[in-house]
Biopython code that builds the backbone (N, CA, C, O; Angstrom):
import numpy as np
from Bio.PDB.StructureBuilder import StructureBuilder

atoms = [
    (1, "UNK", "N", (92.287, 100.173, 70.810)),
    (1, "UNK", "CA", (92.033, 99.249, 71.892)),
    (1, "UNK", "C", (93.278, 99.023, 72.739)),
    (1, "UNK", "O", (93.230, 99.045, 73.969)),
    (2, "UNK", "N", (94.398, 98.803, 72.043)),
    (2, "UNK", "CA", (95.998, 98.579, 72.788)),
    (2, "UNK", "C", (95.941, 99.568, 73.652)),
    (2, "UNK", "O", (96.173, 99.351, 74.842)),
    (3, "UNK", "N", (95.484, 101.360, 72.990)),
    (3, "UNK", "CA", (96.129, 102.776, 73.704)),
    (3, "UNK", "C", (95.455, 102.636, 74.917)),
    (3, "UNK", "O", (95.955, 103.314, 75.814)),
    (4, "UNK", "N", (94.419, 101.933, 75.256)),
    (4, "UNK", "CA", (93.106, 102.017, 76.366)),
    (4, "UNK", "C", (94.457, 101.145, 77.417)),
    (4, "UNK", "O", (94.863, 101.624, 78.476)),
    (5, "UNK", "N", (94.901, 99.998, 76.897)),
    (5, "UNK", "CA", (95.238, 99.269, 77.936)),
    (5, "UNK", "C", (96.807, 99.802, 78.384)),
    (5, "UNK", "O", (97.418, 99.570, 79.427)),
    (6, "UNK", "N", (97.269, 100.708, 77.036)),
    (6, "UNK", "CA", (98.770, 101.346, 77.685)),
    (6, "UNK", "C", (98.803, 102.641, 78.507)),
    (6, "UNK", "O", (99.643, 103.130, 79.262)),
    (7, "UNK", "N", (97.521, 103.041, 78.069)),
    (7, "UNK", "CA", (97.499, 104.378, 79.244)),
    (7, "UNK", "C", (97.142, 103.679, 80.527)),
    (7, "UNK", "O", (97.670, 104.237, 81.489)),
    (8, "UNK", "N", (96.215, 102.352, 80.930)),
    (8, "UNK", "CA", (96.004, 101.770, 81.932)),
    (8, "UNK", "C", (97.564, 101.137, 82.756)),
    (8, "UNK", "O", (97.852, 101.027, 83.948)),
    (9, "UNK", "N", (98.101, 100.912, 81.867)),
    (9, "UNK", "CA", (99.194, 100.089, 82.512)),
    (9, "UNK", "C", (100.333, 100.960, 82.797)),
    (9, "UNK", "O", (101.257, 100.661, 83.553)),
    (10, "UNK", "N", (100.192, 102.284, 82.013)),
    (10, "UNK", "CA", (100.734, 103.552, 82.513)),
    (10, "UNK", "C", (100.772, 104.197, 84.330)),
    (10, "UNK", "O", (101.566, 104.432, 85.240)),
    (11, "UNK", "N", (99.077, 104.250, 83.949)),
    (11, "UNK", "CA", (98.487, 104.966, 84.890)),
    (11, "UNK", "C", (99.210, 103.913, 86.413)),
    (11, "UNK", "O", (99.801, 104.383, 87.386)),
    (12, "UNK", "N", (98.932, 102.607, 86.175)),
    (12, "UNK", "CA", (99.270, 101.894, 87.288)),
    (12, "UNK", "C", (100.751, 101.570, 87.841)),
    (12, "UNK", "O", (100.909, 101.309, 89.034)),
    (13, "UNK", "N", (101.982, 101.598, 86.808)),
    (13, "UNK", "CA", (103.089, 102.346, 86.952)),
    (13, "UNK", "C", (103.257, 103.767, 87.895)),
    (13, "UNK", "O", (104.033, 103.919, 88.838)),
    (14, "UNK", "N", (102.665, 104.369, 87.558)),
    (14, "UNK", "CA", (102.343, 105.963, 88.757)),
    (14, "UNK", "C", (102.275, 105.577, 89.611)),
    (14, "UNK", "O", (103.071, 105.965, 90.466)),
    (15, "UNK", "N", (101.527, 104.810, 89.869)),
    (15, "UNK", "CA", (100.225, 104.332, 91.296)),
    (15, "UNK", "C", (101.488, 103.560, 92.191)),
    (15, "UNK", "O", (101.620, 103.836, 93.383)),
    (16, "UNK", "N", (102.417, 102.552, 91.502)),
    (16, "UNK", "CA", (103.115, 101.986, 92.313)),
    (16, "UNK", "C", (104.137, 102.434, 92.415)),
    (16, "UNK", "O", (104.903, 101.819, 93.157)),
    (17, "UNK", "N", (104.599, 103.555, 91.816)),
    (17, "UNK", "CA", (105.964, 104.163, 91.637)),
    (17, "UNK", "C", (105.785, 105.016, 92.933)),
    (17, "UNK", "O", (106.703, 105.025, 93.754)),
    (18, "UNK", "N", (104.372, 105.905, 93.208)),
    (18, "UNK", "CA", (104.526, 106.276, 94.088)),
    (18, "UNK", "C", (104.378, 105.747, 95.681)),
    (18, "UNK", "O", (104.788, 106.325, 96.687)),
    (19, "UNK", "N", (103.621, 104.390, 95.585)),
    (19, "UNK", "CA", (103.901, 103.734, 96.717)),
    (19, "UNK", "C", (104.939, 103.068, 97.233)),
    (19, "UNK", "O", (105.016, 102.646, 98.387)),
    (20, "UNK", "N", (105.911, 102.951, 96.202)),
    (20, "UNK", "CA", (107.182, 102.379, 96.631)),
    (20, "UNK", "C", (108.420, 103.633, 96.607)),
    (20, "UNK", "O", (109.642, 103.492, 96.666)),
    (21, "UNK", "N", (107.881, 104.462, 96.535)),
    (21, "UNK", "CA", (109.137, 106.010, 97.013)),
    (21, "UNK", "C", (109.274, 106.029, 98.205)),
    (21, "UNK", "O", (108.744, 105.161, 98.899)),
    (22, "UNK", "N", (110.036, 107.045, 98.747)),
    (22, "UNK", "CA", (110.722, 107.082, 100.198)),
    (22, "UNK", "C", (109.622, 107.415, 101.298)),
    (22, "UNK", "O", (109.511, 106.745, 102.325)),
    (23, "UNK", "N", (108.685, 108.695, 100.944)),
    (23, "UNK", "CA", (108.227, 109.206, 101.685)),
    (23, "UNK", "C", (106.866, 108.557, 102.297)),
    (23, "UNK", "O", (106.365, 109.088, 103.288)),
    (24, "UNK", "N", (106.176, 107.240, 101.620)),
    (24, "UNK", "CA", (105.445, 106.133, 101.607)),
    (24, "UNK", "C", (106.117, 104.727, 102.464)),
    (24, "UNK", "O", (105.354, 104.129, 103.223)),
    (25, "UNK", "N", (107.265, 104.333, 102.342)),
    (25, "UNK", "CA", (108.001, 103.489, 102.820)),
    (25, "UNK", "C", (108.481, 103.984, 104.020)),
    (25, "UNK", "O", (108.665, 103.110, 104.868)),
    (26, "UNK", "N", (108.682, 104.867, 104.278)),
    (26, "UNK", "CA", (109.315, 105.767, 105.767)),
    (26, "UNK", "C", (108.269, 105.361, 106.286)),
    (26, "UNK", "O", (108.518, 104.261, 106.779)),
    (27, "UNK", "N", (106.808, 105.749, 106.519)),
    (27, "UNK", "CA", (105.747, 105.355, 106.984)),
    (27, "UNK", "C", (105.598, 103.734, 107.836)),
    (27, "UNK", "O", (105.235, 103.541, 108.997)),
    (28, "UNK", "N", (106.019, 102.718, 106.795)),
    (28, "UNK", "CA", (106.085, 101.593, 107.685)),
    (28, "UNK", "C", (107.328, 100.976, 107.820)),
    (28, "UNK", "O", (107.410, 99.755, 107.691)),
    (29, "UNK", "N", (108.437, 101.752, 108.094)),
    (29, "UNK", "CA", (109.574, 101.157, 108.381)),
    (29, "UNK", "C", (109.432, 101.115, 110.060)),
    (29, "UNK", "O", (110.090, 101.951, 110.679)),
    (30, "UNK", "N", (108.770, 100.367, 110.658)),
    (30, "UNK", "CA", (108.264, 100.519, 112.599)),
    (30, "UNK", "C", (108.416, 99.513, 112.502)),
    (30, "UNK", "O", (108.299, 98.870, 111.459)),
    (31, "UNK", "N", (108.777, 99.024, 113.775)),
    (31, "UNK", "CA", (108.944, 97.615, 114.306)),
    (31, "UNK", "C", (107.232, 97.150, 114.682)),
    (31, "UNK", "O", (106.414, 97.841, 115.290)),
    (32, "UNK", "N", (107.017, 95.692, 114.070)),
    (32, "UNK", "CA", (106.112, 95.247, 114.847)),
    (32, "UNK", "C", (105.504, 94.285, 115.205)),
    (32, "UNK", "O", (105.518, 93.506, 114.252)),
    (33, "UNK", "N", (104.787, 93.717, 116.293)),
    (33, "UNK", "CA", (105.104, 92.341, 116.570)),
    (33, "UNK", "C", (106.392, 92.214, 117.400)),
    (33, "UNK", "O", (107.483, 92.783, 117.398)),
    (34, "UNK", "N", (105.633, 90.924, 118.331)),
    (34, "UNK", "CA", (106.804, 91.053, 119.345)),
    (34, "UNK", "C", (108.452, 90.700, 118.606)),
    (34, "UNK", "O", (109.560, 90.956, 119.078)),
    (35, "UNK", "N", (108.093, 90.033, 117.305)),
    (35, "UNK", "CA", (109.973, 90.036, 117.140)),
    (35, "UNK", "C", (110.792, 91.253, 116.948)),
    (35, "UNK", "O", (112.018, 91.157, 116.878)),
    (36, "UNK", "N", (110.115, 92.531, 116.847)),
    (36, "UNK", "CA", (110.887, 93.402, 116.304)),
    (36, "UNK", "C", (110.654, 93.397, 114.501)),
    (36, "UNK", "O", (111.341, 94.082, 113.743)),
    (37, "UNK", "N", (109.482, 92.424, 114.035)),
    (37, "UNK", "CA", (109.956, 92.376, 112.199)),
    (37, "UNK", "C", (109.178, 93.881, 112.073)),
    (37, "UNK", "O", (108.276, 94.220, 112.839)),
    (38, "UNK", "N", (109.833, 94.938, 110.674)),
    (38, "UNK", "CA", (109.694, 96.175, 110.231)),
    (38, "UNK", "C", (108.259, 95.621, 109.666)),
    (38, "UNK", "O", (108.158, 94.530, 109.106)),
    (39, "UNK", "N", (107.168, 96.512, 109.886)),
    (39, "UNK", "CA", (105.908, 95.948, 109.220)),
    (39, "UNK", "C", (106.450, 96.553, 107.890)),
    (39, "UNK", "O", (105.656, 96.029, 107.109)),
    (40, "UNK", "N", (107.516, 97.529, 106.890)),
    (40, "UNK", "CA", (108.306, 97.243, 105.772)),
    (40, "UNK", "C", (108.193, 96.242, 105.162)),
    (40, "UNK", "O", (107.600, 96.441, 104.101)),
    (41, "UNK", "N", (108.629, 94.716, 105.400)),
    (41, "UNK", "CA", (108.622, 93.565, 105.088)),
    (41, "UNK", "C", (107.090, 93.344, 104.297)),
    (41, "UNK", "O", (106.837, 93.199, 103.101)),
    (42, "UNK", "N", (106.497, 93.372, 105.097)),
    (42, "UNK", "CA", (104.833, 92.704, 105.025)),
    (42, "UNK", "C", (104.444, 94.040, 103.830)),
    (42, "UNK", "O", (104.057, 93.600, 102.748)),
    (43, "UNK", "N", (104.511, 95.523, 103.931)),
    (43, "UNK", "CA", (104.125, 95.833, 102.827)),
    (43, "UNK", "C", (104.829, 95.806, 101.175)),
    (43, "UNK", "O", (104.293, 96.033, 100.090)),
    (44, "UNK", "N", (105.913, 95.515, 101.443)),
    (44, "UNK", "CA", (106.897, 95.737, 100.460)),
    (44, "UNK", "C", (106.272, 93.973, 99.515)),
    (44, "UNK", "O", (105.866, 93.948, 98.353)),
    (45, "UNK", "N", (106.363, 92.973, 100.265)),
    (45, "UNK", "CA", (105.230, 92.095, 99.805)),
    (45, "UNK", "C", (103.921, 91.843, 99.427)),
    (45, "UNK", "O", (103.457, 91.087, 98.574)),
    (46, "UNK", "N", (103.408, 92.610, 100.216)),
    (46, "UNK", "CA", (101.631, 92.791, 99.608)),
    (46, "UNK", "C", (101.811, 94.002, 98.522)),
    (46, "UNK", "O", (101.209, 93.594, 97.529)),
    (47, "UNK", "N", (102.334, 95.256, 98.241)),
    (47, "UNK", "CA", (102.340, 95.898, 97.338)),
    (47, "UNK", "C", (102.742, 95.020, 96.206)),
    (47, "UNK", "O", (101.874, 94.930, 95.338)),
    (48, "UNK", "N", (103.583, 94.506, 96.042)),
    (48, "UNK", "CA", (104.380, 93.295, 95.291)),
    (48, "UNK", "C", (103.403, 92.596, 94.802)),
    (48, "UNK", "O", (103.125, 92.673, 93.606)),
    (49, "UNK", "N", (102.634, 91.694, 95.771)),
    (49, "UNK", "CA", (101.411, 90.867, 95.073)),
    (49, "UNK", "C", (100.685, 91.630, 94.263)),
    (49, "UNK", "O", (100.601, 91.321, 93.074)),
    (50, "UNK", "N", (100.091, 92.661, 94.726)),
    (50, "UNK", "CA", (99.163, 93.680, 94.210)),
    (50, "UNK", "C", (99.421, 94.162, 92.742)),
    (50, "UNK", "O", (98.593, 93.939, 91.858)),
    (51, "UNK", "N", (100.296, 94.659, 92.568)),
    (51, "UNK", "CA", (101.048, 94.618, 91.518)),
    (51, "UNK", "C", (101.140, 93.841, 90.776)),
    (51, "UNK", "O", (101.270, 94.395, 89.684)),
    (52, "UNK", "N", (101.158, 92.635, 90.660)),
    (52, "UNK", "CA", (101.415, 91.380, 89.806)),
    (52, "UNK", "C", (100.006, 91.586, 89.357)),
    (52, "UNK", "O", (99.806, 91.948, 88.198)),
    (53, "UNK", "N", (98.574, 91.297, 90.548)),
    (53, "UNK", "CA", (97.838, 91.076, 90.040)),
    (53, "UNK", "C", (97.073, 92.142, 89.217)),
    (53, "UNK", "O", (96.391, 92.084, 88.194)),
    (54, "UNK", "N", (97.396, 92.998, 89.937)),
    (54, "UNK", "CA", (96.380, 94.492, 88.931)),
    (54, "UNK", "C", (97.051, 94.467, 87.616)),
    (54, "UNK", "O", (96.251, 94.741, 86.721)),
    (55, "UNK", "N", (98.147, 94.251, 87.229)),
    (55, "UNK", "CA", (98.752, 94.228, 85.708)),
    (55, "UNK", "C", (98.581, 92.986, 84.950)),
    (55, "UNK", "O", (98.833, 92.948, 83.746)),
    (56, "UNK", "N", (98.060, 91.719, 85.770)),
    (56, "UNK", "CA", (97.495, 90.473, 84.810)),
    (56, "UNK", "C", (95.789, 90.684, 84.595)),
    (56, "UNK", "O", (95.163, 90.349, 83.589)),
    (57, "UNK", "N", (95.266, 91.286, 85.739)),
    (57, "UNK", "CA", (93.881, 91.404, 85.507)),
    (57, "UNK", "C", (94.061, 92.534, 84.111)),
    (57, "UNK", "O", (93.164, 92.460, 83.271)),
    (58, "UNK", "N", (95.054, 93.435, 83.895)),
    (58, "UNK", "CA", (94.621, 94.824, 82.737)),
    (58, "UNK", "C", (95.261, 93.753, 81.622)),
    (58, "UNK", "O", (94.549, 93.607, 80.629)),
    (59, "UNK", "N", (96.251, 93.139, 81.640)),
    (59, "UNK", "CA", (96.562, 92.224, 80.397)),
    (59, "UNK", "C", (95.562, 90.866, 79.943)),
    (59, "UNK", "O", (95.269, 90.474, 78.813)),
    (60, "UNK", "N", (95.316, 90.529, 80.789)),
    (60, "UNK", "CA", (94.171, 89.286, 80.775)),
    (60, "UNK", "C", (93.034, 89.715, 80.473)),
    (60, "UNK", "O", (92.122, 88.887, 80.482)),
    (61, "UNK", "N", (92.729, 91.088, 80.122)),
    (61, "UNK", "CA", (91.475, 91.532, 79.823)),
    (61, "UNK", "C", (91.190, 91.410, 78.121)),
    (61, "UNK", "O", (91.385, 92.490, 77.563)),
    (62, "UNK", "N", (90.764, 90.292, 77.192)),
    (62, "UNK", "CA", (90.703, 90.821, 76.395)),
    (62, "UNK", "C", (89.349, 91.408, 75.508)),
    (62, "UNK", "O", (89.083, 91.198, 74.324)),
    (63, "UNK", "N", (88.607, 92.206, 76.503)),
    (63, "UNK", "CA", (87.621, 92.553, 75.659)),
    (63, "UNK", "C", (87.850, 93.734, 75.110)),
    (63, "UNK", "O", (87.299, 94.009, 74.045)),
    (64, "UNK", "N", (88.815, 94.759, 75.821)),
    (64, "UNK", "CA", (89.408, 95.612, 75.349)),
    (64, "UNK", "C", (90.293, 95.740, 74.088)),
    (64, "UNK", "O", (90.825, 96.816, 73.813)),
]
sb = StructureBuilder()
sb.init_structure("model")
sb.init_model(0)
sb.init_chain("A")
sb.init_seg("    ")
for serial, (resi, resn, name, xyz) in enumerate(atoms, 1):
    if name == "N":
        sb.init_residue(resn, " ", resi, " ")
    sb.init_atom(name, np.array(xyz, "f"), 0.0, 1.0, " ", f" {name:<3s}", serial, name[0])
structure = sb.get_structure()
């Protein structure tokens, strides 16, 4: 039952490892909005949230 949730929490390690590499982040390093803010900012935070929550929803699961 543990191996179900460590290959899950594996798998989702990948998932964000590769959204937070260079060639993903180059993508929204653009200015936007009239201040000039890098829409960078805004994803580097929502990936962030995302993250928190997809790894409490696979730990908080305990029917597994």
């Amino acid at each position: 039952m543990t191996h179900d949730r460590s290959s899950r929490l594996i798998i989702v390690f990948v998932v964000f490892l590769v959204l937070l590499n260079f060639p993903v982040l180059s993508i929204f390093d653009q200015p936007v909005f009239q201040t000039k803010t890098p829409a960078l900012y805004f994803y580097l935070f929502f990936i962030w949230l995302l993250l928190i929550v997809v790894v409490g929803l696979i730990v908080r699961n305990k029917k597994q």
